[in-house]
C-alpha positions as CSV (number, residue, x, y, z in Angstrom):
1,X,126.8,106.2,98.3
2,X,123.7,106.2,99.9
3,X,123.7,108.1,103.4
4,X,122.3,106.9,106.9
5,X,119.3,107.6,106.5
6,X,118.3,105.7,103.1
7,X,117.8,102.7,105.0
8,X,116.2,103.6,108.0
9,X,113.7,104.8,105.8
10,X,113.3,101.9,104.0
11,X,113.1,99.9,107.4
12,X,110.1,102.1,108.4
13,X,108.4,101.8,105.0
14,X,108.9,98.1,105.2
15,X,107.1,98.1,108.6
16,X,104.4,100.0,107.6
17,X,103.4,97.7,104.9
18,X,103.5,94.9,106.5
19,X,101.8,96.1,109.3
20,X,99.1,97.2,106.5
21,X,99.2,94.0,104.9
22,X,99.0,92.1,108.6
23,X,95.8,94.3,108.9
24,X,94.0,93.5,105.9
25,X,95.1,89.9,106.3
26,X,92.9,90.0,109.2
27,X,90.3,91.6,108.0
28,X,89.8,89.1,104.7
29,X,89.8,86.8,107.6
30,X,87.2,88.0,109.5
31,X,84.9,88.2,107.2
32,X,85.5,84.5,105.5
33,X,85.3,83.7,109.6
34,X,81.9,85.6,109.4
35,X,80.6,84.3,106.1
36,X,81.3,80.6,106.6
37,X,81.4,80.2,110.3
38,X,83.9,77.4,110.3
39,X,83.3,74.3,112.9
40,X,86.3,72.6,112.4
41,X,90.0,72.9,112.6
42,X,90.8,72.2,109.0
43,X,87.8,74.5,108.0
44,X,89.4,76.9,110.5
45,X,92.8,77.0,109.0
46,X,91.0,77.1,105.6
47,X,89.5,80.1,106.4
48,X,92.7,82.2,107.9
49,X,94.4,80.8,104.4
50,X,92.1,82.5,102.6
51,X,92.3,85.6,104.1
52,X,96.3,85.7,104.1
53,X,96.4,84.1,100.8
54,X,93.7,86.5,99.5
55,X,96.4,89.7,101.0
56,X,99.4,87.6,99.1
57,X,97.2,87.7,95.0
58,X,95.9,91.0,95.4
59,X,100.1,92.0,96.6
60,X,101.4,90.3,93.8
61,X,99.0,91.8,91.6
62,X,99.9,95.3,92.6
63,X,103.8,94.0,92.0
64,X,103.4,92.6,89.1
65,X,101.0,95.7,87.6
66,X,104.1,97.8,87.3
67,X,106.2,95.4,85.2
68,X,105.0,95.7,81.7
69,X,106.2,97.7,78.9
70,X,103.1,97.5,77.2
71,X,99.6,98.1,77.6
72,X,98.6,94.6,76.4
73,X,101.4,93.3,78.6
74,X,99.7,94.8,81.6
75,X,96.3,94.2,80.7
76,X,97.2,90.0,80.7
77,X,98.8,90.1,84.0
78,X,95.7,91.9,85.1
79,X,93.8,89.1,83.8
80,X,95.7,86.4,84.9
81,X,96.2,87.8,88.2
82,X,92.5,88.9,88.5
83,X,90.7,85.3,87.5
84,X,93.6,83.7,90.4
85,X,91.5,86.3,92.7
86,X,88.1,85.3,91.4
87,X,88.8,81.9,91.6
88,X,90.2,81.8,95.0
89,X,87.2,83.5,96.2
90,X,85.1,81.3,94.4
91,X,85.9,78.0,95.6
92,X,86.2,79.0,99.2
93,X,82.9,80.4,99.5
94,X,80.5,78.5,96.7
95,X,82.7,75.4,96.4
96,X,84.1,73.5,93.6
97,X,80.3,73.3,91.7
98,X,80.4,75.6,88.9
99,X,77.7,78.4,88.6
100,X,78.6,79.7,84.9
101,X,76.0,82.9,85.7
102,X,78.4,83.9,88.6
103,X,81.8,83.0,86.8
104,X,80.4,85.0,83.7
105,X,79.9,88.0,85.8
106,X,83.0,87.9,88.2
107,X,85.2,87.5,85.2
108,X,83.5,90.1,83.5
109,X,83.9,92.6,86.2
110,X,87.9,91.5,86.3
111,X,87.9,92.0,82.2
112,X,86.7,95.3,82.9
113,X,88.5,96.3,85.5
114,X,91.9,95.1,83.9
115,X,91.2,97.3,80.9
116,X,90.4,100.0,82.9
117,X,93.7,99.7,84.2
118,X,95.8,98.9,81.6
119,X,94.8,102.3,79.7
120,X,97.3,103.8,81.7
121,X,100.6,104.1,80.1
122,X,103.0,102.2,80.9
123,X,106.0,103.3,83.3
124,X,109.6,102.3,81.6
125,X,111.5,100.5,84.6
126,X,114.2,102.5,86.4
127,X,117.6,101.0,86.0
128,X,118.7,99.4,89.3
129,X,121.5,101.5,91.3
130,X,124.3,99.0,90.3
131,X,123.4,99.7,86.8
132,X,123.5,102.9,86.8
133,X,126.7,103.1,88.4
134,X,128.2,100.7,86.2
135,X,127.3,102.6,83.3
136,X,128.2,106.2,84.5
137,X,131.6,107.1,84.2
138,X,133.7,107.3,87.1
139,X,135.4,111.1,87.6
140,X,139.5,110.9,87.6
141,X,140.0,113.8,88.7
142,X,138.1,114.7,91.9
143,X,138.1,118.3,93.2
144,X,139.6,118.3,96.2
């Protein structure tokens, strides 16, 4: 049973990463506010998109880096994950024209870096505290 204090912890993680997550939201922001200088309202809301949607890939990329059982498992998700990144990036700041040199590069560095990473082992999932209840026999006889 878990005690009092499980899920006040939890509650205070839970704030801290947000908070985190708010911060670098705004940060991604500023600096697409910064490098494009946006005029008007549509370019304005663009921009704070970018920055929160920017926060959401690189999130889900971290969530979905633990999943795999494999090494090649987590190496496509890096990928996959990874080109979403580069191509967000890429057609907010350059635009929908297609420069192969900097594609060639960006998806280079993402190839690389998603190798990098999936040289790791991978972690086996922990069962889920239902599960592990469910399958752990109950005791009959409690000492009292």
């Amino acid at each position: 049973m878990p005690g009092k204090h499980e899920s006040t912890e939890k509650k205070h993680t839970t704030w801290w990463v947000n908070g985190i997550l708010l911060v670098f939201g705004a940060l991604f922001t500023g600096f697409a506010w910064y490098a494009t200088n946006p005029k008007t309202l549509v370019a304005q809301v663009s921009t704070v998109s970018f920055g929160f949607g920017l926060v959401v890939l690189i999130g889900l990329l971290a969530y979905l880096d633990d999943r795999p059982f494999t090494r090649l498992g987590r190496f496509a998700v890096d990928l996959l994950v990874g080109l979403a990144i580069v191509a967000l990036m890429y057609v907010f700041m350059i635009g929908i024209t297609v420069y192969w040199q900097v594609m060639a590069i960006a998806g280079g560095i993402v190839l690389l870096l998603a190798a990098l990473f999936a040289i790791r082992k991978p972690v086996k999932a922990k069962p889920h505290r239902l599960t592990r209840d469910l399958d752990e026999p109950e005791d009959e006889n409690p000492a009292e």
